[in-house]
C-alpha positions as CSV (number, residue, x, y, z in Angstrom):
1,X,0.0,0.0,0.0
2,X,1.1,3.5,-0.8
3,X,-0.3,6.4,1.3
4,X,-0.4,9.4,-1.4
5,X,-0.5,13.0,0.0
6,X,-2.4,14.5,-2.5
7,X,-3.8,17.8,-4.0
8,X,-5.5,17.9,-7.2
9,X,-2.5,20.1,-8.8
10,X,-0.8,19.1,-11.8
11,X,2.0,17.6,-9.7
12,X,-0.2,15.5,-7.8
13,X,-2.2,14.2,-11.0
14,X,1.1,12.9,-12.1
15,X,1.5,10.2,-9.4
16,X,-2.4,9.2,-9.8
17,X,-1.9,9.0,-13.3
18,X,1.7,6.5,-12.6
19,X,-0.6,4.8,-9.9
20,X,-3.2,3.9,-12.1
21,X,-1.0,2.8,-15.2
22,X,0.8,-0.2,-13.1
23,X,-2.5,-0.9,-11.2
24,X,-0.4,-0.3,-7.7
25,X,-2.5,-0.3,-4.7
26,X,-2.3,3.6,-3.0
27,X,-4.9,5.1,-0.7
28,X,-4.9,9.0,-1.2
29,X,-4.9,11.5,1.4
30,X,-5.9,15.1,0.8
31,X,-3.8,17.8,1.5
32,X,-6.0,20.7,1.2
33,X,-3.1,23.8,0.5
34,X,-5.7,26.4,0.3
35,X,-6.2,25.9,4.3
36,X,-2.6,25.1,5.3
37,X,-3.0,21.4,5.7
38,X,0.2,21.5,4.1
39,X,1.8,23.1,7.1
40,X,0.9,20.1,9.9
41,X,3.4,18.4,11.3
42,X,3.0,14.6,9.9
43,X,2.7,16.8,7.1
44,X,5.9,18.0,6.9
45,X,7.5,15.3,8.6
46,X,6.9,13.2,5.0
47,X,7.6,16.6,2.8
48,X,9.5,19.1,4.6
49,X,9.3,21.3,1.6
50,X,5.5,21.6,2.7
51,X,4.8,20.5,-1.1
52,X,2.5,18.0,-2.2
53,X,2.7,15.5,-3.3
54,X,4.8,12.8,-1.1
55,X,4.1,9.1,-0.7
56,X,5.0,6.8,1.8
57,X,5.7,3.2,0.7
58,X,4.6,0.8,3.3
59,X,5.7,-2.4,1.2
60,X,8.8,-0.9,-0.6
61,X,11.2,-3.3,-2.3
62,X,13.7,-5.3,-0.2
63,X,11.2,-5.0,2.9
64,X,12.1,-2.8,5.8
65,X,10.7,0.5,6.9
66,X,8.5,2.5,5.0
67,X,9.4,4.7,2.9
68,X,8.6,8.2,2.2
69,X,9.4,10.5,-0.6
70,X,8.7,13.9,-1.4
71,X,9.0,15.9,-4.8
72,X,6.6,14.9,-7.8
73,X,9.8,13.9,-9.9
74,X,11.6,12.2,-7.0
75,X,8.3,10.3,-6.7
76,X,7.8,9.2,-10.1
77,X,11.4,8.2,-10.5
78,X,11.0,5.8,-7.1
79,X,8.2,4.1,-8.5
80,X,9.4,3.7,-12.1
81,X,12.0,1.7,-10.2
82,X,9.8,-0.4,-8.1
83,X,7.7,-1.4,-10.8
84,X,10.3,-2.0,-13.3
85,X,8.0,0.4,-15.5
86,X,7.6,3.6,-17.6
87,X,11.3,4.6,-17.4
88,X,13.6,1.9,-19.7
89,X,15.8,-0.6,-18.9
90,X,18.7,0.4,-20.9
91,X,21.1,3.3,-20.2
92,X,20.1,5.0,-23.5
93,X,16.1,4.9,-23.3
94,X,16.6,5.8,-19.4
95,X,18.6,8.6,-20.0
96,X,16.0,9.6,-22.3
97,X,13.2,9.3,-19.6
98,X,14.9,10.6,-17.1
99,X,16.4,14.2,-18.8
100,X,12.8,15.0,-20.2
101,X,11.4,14.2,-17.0
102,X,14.3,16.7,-15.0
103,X,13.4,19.2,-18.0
104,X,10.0,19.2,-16.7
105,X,10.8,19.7,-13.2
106,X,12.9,22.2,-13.9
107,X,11.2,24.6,-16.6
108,X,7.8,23.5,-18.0
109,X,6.3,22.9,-14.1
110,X,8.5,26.4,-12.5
111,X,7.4,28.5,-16.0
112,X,3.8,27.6,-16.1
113,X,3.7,28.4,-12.7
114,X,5.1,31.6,-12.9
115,X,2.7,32.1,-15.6
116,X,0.0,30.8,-13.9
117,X,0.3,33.4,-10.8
118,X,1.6,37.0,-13.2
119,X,-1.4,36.5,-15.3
120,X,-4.3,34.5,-13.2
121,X,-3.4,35.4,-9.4
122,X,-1.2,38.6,-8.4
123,X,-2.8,41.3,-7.8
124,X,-0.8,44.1,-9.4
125,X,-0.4,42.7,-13.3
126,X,2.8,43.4,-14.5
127,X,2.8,43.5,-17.9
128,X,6.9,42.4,-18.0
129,X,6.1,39.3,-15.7
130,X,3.3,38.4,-17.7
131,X,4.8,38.7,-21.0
132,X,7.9,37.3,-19.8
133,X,6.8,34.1,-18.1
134,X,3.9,33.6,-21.2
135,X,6.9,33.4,-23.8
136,X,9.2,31.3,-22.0
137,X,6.0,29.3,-21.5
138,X,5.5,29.1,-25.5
139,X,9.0,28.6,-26.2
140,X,8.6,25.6,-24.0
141,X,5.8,24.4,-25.9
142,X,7.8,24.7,-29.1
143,X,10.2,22.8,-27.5
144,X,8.1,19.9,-27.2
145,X,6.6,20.4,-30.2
146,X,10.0,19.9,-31.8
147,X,10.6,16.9,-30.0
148,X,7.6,15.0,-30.3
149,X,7.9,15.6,-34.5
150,X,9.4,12.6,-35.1
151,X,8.4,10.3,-32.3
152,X,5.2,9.1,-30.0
153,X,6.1,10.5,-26.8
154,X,9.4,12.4,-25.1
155,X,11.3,9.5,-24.6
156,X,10.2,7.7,-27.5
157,X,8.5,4.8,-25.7
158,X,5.7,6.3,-22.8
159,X,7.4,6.9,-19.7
160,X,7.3,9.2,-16.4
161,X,8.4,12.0,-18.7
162,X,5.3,12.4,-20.7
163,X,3.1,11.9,-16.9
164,X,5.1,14.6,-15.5
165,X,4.6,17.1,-18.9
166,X,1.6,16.0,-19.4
167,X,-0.8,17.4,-16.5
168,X,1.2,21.0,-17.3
169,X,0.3,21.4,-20.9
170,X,-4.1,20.5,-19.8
171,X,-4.7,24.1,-18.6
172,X,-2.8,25.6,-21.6
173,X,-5.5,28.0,-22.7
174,X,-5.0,29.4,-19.2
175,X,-1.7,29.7,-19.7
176,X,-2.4,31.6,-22.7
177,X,-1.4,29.4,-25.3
178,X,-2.9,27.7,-28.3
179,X,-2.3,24.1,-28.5
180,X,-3.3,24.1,-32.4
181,X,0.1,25.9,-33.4
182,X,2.2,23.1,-31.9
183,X,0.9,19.9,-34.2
184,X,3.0,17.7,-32.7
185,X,2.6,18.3,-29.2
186,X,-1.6,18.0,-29.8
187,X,-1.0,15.2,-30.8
188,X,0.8,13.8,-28.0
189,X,-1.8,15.4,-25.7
190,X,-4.4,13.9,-27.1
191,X,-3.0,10.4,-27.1
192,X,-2.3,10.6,-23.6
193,X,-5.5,12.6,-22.8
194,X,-7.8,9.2,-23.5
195,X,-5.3,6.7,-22.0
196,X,-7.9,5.1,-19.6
197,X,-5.7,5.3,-17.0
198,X,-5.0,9.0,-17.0
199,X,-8.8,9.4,-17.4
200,X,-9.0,7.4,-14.3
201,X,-6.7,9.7,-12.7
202,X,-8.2,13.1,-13.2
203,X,-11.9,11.7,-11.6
204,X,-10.5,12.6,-8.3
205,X,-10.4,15.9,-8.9
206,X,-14.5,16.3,-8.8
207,X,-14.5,14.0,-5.5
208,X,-12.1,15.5,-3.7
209,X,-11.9,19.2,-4.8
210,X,-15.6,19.9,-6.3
211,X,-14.5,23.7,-6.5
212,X,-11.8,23.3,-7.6
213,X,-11.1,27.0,-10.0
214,X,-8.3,29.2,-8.6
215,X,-7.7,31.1,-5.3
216,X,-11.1,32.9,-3.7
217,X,-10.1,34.2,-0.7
218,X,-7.7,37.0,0.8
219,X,-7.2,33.7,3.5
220,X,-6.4,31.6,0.8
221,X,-3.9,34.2,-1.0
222,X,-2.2,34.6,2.2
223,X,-1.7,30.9,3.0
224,X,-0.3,30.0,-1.0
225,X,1.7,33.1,-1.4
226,X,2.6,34.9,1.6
227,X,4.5,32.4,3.8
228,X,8.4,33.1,4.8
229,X,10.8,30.2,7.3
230,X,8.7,32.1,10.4
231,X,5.1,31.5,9.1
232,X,5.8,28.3,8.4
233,X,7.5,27.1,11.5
234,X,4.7,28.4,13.2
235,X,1.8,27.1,11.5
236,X,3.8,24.0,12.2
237,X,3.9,24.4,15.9
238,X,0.2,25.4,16.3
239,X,-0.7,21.8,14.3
């Protein structure tokens, strides 16, 4: 059994969606970051980052203690290598898994994000930050588009690379893009789009986050985008 601390963000739908491919058994538990769950103790004691996701593996390989594991790339990289699955077997294809999954971590997922909060969330709208964080976000695309021209998916074969990207490029008219320039990356989407298991993956978000839609409140504003090392060591101390 894995326990699966969970939000429905796109780094959390890319464990549900490894989860689901390989049939593993996991029991998800919310982590609701618009009221500082995020910031309890047995919270941070699995992700001290005070990130979801993070998983603890009560059965990992080889027996023993759990296991717990925070960061979405981190995660998907553990259980690639538990299962054997979704990341190759020889040094080339693995290589190839593994860089387009790190060039996810570090530039489509931070990017989007950035673009994400300039445009959707800040208050003030900078029209620099917008326009800067909106490009990098369509060079990115054309990126991918590039890759993906002459094979299926990023690494070639479908691997935690294209779950990682994947859950970043479904809110892309948000992030002010339009997926009909980039061909090859539409494709792609759309392939991964109506794998059942990644269907299967995304029917949490109704169950778990019904309203889901952005940030509502000045509470919730404060808790996502306000915190410093003092907030958060004292919103740990009150859990």
């Amino acid at each position: 059994m894995i326990d699966v601390h969970y939000w429905t963000t796109p780094n959390g739908h890319k464990i549900t969606i490894f989860l689901e491919e390989t049939g593993l058994e996991y029991k998800l538990i919310p982590v609701n970051i618009g009221k500082g769950e995020q910031f309890k103790a047995e919270f941070l004691a699995v992700s001290p980052n005070n990130r979801i996701p993070a998983i603890v593996d009560r059965e990992p390989n080889g027996g023993g203690a759990p296991v717990s594991v925070f960061e979405s790339g981190a995660i998907l990289l553990y259980l690639a290598d538990k299962t054997g699955k979704f990341v190759g077997h020889d040094l080339r294809s693995r290589t190839e898994a593994i860089q387009w999954l790190f060039w996810q971590m570090g530039g489509l997922g931070p990017m989007a994000g950035q673009n994400n909060h300039f445009s959707n969330y800040a208050m003030e709208k900078l029209p620099y930050a917008m326009d800067r964080y909106r490009n990098e976000v369509n060079r990115l695309y054309g990126v991918m588009n590039k890759r993906l021209a002459d094979r299926p998916y990023l690494g070639g074969e479908y691997s935690i690379a294209d779950m990682a990207c994947y859950p970043w490029i479904v809110p892309w008219q948000r992030q002010g893009q339009n997926i009909d320039d980039f061909p090859n990356l539409k494709r792609w989407f759309e392939a991964i789009k109506a794998r059942p298991a990644v269907v299967k993956a995304y029917e949490w978000t109704p169950k778990i986050n019904p309203n889901q839609g952005g940030i509502r409140t000045a509470e919730e504003r404060a808790i996502l985008f306000g915190q410093t090392a003092q907030s958060v060591a004292a919103a740990a101390g009150k859990a």
